[in-house]
N, C-alpha and C positions, 0 to 999 in steps of 0.2 A: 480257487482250487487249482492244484498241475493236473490235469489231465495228460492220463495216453488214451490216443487213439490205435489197436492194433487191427487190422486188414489188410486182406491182398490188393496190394496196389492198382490203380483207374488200366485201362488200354483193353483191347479185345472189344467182343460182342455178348459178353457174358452179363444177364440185366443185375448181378447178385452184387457182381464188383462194382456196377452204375450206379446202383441204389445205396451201396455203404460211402463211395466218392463223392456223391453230391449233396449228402446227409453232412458228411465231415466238412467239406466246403463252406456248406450254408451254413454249419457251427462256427465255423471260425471266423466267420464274416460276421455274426449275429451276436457272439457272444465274448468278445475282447478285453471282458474281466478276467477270463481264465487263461493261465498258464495252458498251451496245449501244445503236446510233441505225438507225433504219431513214426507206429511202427510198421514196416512193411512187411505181412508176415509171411507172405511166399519166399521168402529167404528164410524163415526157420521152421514151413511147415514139413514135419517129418514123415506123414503121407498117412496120419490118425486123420480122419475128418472131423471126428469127436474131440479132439485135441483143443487146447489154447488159439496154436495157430491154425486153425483150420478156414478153409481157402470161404467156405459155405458161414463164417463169424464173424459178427466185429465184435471186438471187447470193447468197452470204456473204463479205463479204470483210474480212480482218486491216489492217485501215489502218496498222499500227506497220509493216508491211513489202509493204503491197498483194497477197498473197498471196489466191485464191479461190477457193471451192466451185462448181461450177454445179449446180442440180436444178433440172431441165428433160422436160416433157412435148409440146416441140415434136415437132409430127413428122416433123423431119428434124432430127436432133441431127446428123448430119455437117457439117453447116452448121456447126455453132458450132466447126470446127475451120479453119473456111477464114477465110482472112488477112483477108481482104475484107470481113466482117462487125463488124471490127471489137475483136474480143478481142485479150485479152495473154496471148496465151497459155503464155508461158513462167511467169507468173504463176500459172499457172489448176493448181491442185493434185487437185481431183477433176471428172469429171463423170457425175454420179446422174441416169441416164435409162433407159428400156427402150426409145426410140421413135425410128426414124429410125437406127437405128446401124448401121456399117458392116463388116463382119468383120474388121478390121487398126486399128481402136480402139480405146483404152482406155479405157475407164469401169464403174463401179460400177452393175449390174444393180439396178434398180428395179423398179418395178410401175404400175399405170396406172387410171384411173377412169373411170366414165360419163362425159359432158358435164354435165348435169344434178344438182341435189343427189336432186332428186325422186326417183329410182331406188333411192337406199336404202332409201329408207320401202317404196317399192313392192313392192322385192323382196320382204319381209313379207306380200305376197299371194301367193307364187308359187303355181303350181298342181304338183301331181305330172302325170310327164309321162302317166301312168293316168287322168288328171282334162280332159287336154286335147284338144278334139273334132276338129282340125286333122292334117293333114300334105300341108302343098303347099309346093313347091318354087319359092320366088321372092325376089329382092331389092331392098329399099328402101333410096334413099338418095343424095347427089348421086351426077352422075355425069360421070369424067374418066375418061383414062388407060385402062386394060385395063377396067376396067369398061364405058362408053361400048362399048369394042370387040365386048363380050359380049354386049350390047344387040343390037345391029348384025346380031348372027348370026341373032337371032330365034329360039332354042333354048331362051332362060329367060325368064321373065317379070320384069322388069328394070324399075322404078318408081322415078320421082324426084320423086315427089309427098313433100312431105317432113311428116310427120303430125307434131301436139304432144306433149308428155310421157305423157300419158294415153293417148290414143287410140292412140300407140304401143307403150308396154307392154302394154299389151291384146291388141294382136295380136300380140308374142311368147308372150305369155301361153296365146294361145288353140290357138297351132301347135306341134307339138312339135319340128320342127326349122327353124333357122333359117340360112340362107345369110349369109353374112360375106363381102365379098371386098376384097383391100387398095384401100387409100387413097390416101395422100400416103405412109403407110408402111405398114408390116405391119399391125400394131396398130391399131385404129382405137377411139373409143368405142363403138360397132357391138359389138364381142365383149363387152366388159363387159356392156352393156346383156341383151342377150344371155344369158350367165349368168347375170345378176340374176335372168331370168324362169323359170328352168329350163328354158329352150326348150336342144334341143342346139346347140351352138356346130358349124358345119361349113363350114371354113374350108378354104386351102391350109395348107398343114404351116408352121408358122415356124422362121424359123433362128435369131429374135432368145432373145437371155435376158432370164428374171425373177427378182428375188431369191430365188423359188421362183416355179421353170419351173410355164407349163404346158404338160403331158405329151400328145401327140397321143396320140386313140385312148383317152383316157382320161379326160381332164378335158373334151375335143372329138374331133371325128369330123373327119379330115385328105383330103385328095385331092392328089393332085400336080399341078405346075406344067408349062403347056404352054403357050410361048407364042404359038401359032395358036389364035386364038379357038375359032375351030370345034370345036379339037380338045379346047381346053380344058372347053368346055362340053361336051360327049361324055360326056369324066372327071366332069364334075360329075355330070351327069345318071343316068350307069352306076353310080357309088358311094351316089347318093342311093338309085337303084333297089334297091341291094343293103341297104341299111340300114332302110328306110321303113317296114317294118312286122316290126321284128323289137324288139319293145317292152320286154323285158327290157333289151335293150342297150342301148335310148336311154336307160332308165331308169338304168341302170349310170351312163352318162356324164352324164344330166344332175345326177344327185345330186355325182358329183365336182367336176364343175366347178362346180355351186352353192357347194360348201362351201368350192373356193378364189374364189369370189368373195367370200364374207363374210371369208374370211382374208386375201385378198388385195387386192378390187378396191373395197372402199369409200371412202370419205373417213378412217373414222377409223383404217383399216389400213395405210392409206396412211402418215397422219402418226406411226402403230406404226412400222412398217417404216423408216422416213426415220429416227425415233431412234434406231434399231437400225443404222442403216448408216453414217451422219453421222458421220464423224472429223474434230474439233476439232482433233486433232493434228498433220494433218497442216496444218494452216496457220499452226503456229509457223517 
């Protein structure tokens, strides 16, 4: 087959660009029957993140019959199914994402990364959550949407002071449970980061899939969804109460979820997993 390759080309500290560079590398090393040309597409992205070229995509595509992959960590991959942005989608044969998806879509369960590369190395410091002198109830991080709203109520301590790589792992590091609340999607890099540190991941419950799920209640501590702030924060603050010093269990949860972030949520699991999933086949 000629393949293209199109992505934002390797350099920075971004794990998005890591995970499509060393995917494409170890293709081209591994697979030397195929014609392949890749495209850099920070040179023609027009600032749609839902677009062809978008910085958060790689395509794959069969030029002998235009046929294409998408793997994509946007966070709204339902986007890439509306007319408007721009895809062919009758062309479009897979698309590998866990982020943004919508329950009446088809695609190929993925997995997802910190922002940062830094947080691999780091995670190599975690602490046990027996080790960590913390347990306060609060979140850092921009803030839109139902976040903002939680703010508002003035029930949780809600911070948009947004800390660098260091000084941030630090204080997952130092707390042993950490509030999560969605984003632009469910998922955010917020949870990874998160389990990198062994802090407990305590989220609302997700409905999205991962190539291997993770499990509420197990790999993270879940709360339900309420969509009256007030009430929502209640929920949070009532199940924090119930969990916050009961330290066998966080310890329970935070070692599982630890261990699916080294199998799941690094750069190099990532580009595991992506070889593991990636069908060539289907783009004859």
């Amino acid at each position: 087959m000629n393949l293209q390759f199109s992505f934002e080309g390797r350099g920075g500290s971004w794990s998005v660009k890591e995970v499509f560079n060393r995917y494409y590398l170890n293709f081209i090393k591994n697979n030397k029957e195929h014609n392949v040309t890749y495209v850099n597409s920070s040179f023609l992205y027009k600032g749609n993140p839902s677009s062809y070229f978008s910085p958060h995509i790689m395509v794959i595509k069969n030029l002998d019959n235009q046929k294409y992959i998408i793997v994509s960590y946007w966070d709204r991959a339902y986007d890439l199914t509306l007319g408007h942005n721009g895809w062919d989608h009758p062309n479009c044969v897979d698309l590998i994402t866990s982020s943004g998806v919508h329950q009446d879509m088809k695609y190929t369960p993925f997995s997802y990364v910190s922002y940062d590369l830094k947080y691999d190395k780091l995670s190599k410091e975690s602490k046990s959550i027996f080790d960590k002198p913390k347990t306060e109830l609060f979140f850092r991080g921009k803030l839109y949407g139902h976040r903002d709203e939680l703010k508002k109520t003035g029930n949780i301590n809600i911070i948009d002071n947004i800390l660098n790589v260091d000084e941030y792992f630090n204080e997952l590091n130092e707390n042993r449970i950490s509030l999560s609340l969605n984003g632009a999607a469910e998922i955010c890099n917020r949870d990874l980061e998160i389990l990198s540190s062994k802090s407990v991941l305590f989220r609302l419950k997700l409905n999205q899939k991962f190539h291997n799920d993770l499990v509420p209640d197990f790999h993270y501590v879940s709360f339900e969804y309420d969509e009256n702030p007030k009430t929502q924060s209640e929920i949070i603050i009532d199940k924090f109460n119930t969990i916050k010093n009961d330290i066998d269990y966080l310890h329970y949860i935070s070692e599982n979820g630890y261990k699916w972030y080294r199998k799941n949520g690094t750069v190099t699991s990532n580009v595991k997993i992506l070889n593991n999933i990636l069908n060539l086949e289907k783009l004859k």
